[in-house]
N, C-alpha and C positions, 0 to 999 in steps of 0.2 A: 117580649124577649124572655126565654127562660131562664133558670138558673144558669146551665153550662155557656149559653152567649152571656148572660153577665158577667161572667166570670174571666171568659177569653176577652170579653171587652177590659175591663179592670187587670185583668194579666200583667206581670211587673218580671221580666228576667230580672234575675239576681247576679250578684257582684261579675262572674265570670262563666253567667251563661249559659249556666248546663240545666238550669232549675227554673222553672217559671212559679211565680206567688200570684194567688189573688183569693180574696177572701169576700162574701158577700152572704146574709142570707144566715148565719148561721155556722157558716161552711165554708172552711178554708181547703183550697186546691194546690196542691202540690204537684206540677208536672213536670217528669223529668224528661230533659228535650237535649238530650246529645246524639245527636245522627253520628251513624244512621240504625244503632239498636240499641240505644241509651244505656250503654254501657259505663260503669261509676270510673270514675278517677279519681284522686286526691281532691280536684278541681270540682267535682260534684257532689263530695261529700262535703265540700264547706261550705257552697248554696245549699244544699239539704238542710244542712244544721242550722244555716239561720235562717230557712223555711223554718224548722220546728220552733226553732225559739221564737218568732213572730207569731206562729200560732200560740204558742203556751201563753203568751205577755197580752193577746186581744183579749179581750174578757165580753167581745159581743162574738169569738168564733167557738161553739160547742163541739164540732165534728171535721175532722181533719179526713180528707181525700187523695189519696196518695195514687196517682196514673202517671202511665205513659206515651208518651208525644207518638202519634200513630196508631197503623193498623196491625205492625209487625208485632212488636215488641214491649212489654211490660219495662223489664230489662234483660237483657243477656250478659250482666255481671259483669266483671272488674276487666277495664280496658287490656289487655292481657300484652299489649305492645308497649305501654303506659307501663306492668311489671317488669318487661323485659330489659328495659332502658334504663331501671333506679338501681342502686346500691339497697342489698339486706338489709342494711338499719331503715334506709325509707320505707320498703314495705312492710318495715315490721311497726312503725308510727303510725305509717297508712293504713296497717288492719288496725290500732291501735285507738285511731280516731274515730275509724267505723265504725268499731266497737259504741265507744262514747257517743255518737250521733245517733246510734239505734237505739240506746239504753233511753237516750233524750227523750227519743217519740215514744218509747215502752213507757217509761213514767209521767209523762205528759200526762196530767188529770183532765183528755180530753179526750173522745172515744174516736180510735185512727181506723177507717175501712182502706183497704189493697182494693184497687178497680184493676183485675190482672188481664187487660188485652194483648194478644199475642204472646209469644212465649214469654216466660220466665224462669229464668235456668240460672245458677252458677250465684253470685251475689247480687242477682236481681231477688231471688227467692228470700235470701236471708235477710233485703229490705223486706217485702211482703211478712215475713215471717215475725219482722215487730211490731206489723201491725195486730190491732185484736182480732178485726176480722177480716175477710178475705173472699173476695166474691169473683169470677172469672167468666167472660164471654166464650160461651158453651162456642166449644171447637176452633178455639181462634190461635191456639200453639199448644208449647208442649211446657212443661216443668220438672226442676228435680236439680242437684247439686253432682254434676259429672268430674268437679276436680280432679279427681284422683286420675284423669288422663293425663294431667298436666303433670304427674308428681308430687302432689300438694293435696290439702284438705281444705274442708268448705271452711276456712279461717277469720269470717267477721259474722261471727254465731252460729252457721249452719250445724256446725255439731252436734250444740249445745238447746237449739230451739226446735231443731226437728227430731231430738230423741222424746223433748216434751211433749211434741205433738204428736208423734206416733209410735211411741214407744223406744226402748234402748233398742234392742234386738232388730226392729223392722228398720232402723234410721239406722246400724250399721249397714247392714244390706243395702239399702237405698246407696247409703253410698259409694261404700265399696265398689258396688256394681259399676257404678256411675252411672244409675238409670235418670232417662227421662222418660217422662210417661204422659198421656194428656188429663185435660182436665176432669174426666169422667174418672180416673183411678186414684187423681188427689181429691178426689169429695170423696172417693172411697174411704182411704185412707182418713178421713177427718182431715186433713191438711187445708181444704179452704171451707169455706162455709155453705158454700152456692155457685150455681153455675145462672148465666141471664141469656138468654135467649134473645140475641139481638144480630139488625143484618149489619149493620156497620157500627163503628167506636164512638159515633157520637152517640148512636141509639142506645148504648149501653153506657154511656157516662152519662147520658141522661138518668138513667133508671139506678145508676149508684146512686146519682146527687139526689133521687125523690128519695129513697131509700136512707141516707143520710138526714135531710130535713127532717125525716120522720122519729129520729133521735135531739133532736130539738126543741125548742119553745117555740112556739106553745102544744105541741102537741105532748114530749113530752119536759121534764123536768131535768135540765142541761148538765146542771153540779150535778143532781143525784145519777146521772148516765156515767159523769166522768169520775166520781169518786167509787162508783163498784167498778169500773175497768180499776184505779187505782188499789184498789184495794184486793183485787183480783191480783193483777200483776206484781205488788209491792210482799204479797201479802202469800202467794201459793207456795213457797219453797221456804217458809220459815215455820218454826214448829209450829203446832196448832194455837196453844197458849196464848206464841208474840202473835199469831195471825189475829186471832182474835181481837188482841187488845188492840191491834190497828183497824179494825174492823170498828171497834167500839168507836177509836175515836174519827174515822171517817163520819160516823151515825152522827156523833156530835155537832160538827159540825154542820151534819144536814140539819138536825132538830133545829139550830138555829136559822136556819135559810128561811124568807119569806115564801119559798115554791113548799118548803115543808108544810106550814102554814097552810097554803091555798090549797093545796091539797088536800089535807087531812078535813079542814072546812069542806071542799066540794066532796069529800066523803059523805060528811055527815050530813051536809044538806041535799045529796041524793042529784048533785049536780055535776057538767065534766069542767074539771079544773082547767085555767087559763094559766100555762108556767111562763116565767118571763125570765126565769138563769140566774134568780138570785136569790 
């Protein structure tokens, strides 16, 4: 049995169904399963959120996996009939908590990979987009933030996270336009990290979940993976000085870590270090 069948065996829908949990290996999976194009609702940002928080709280899960359920769809963003039906204050709470459930996995000292099968458009992306990285099955949909057809703007971070990723100027355009484009012009763009050449979804959640392990113990050193995301994400939009001195004290911490230890020994004894995440 591989990882991806341990994972669907262990699999745990969450309170209201829309989120599946299971953690094994390392590697905790996050799959968002609301048919039929796992579109978020209120109702799947609050399985999300306490998918992330179970990951932050394991302290044997290093690398968080973030898919979804099928061959369509990543996500295709926020239920848009689920908008139509609420009163302004709810969706202004419901971008609200969005907000706070992405910031959750952004600061999570735990390195999160997007496995982006099938399209990902609209606040499917702007999940993707908390993750660190982002890898996508070459030719399997399209991407990008089209709000502005609706009247509206990419409202739980797209703004805000795709002018970091690609600049101010090309992430107006993007959006304004309301393009979607495939996965060959967002690796362009820097928007994902890779594309995986795979014939079907499991063939490519395979090859996330090896590619994940491979950010682990023992291969390598699990805190030191999740406090340079940490430190990366906590630490880029404050001035150099504060970034620094959080940076320092990230280091501190690791110098204390036994993997620091094992490490810097298999350095010097000319040997490959065995990390075990602590």
């Amino acid at each position: 049995m591989n990882l991806r069948e341990t994972l669907n065996e262990k699999g745990e829908a969450l309170a209201n169904g829309k989120v599946r949990y299971a953690a094994a290996e390392g590697v905790a999976l996050i799959t968002l399963t609301n048919a039929p194009a796992n579109g978020y609702s209120y109702e799947m940002m609050r399985d999300l959120d306490e998918a992330v928080l179970r990951a932050r709280f394991d302290t044997e899960v290093f690398v968080v996996v973030v898919a979804g359920e099928g061959e369509k769809f990543f996500c295709a963003g926020a239920d848009i009939s689920m908008l139509d039906s609420v009163t302004p204050a709810f969706k202004y709470a419901f971008c609200l908590h969005a907000n706070e459930t992405m910031l959750r996995l952004e600061h999570t000292p735990k390195l999160v990979i997007a496995a982006l099968g099938g399209h990902c458009v609209g606040g499917g992306l702007e999940i993707a987009m908390s993750a660190d990285l982002r890898y996508a099955r070459r030719g399997s949909g399209k991407c990008g933030l089209p709000e502005v057809a609706l009247g509206v703007l990419p409202g739980t971070g797209g703004t805000q996270r795709l002018a970091r990723a690609v600049g101010a100027s090309r992430a107006i355009e993007l959006m304004a336009d309301g393009a979607t484009f495939d996965y060959d012009k967002a690796e362009a763009l820097g928007l994902i990290n890779g594309q995986v050449d795979a014939e079907n979804e499991a063939d490519f959640l395979d090859a996330i979940l090896e590619k994940a392990q491979g950010y682990c113990p023992p291969q390598k050193a699990g805190m030191s993976v999740g406090l340079i995301k940490r430190a990366v994400q906590s630490g880029v939009d404050l001035p150099l000085e504060s970034g620094l001195a959080l940076e320092r004290e990230m280091q501190q911490r690791l110098f204390c870590s036994e993997d620091a230890r094992e490490g810097i020994a298999a350095f010097v004894g000319k040997r490959k270090a065995e990390f075990k995440g602590r």
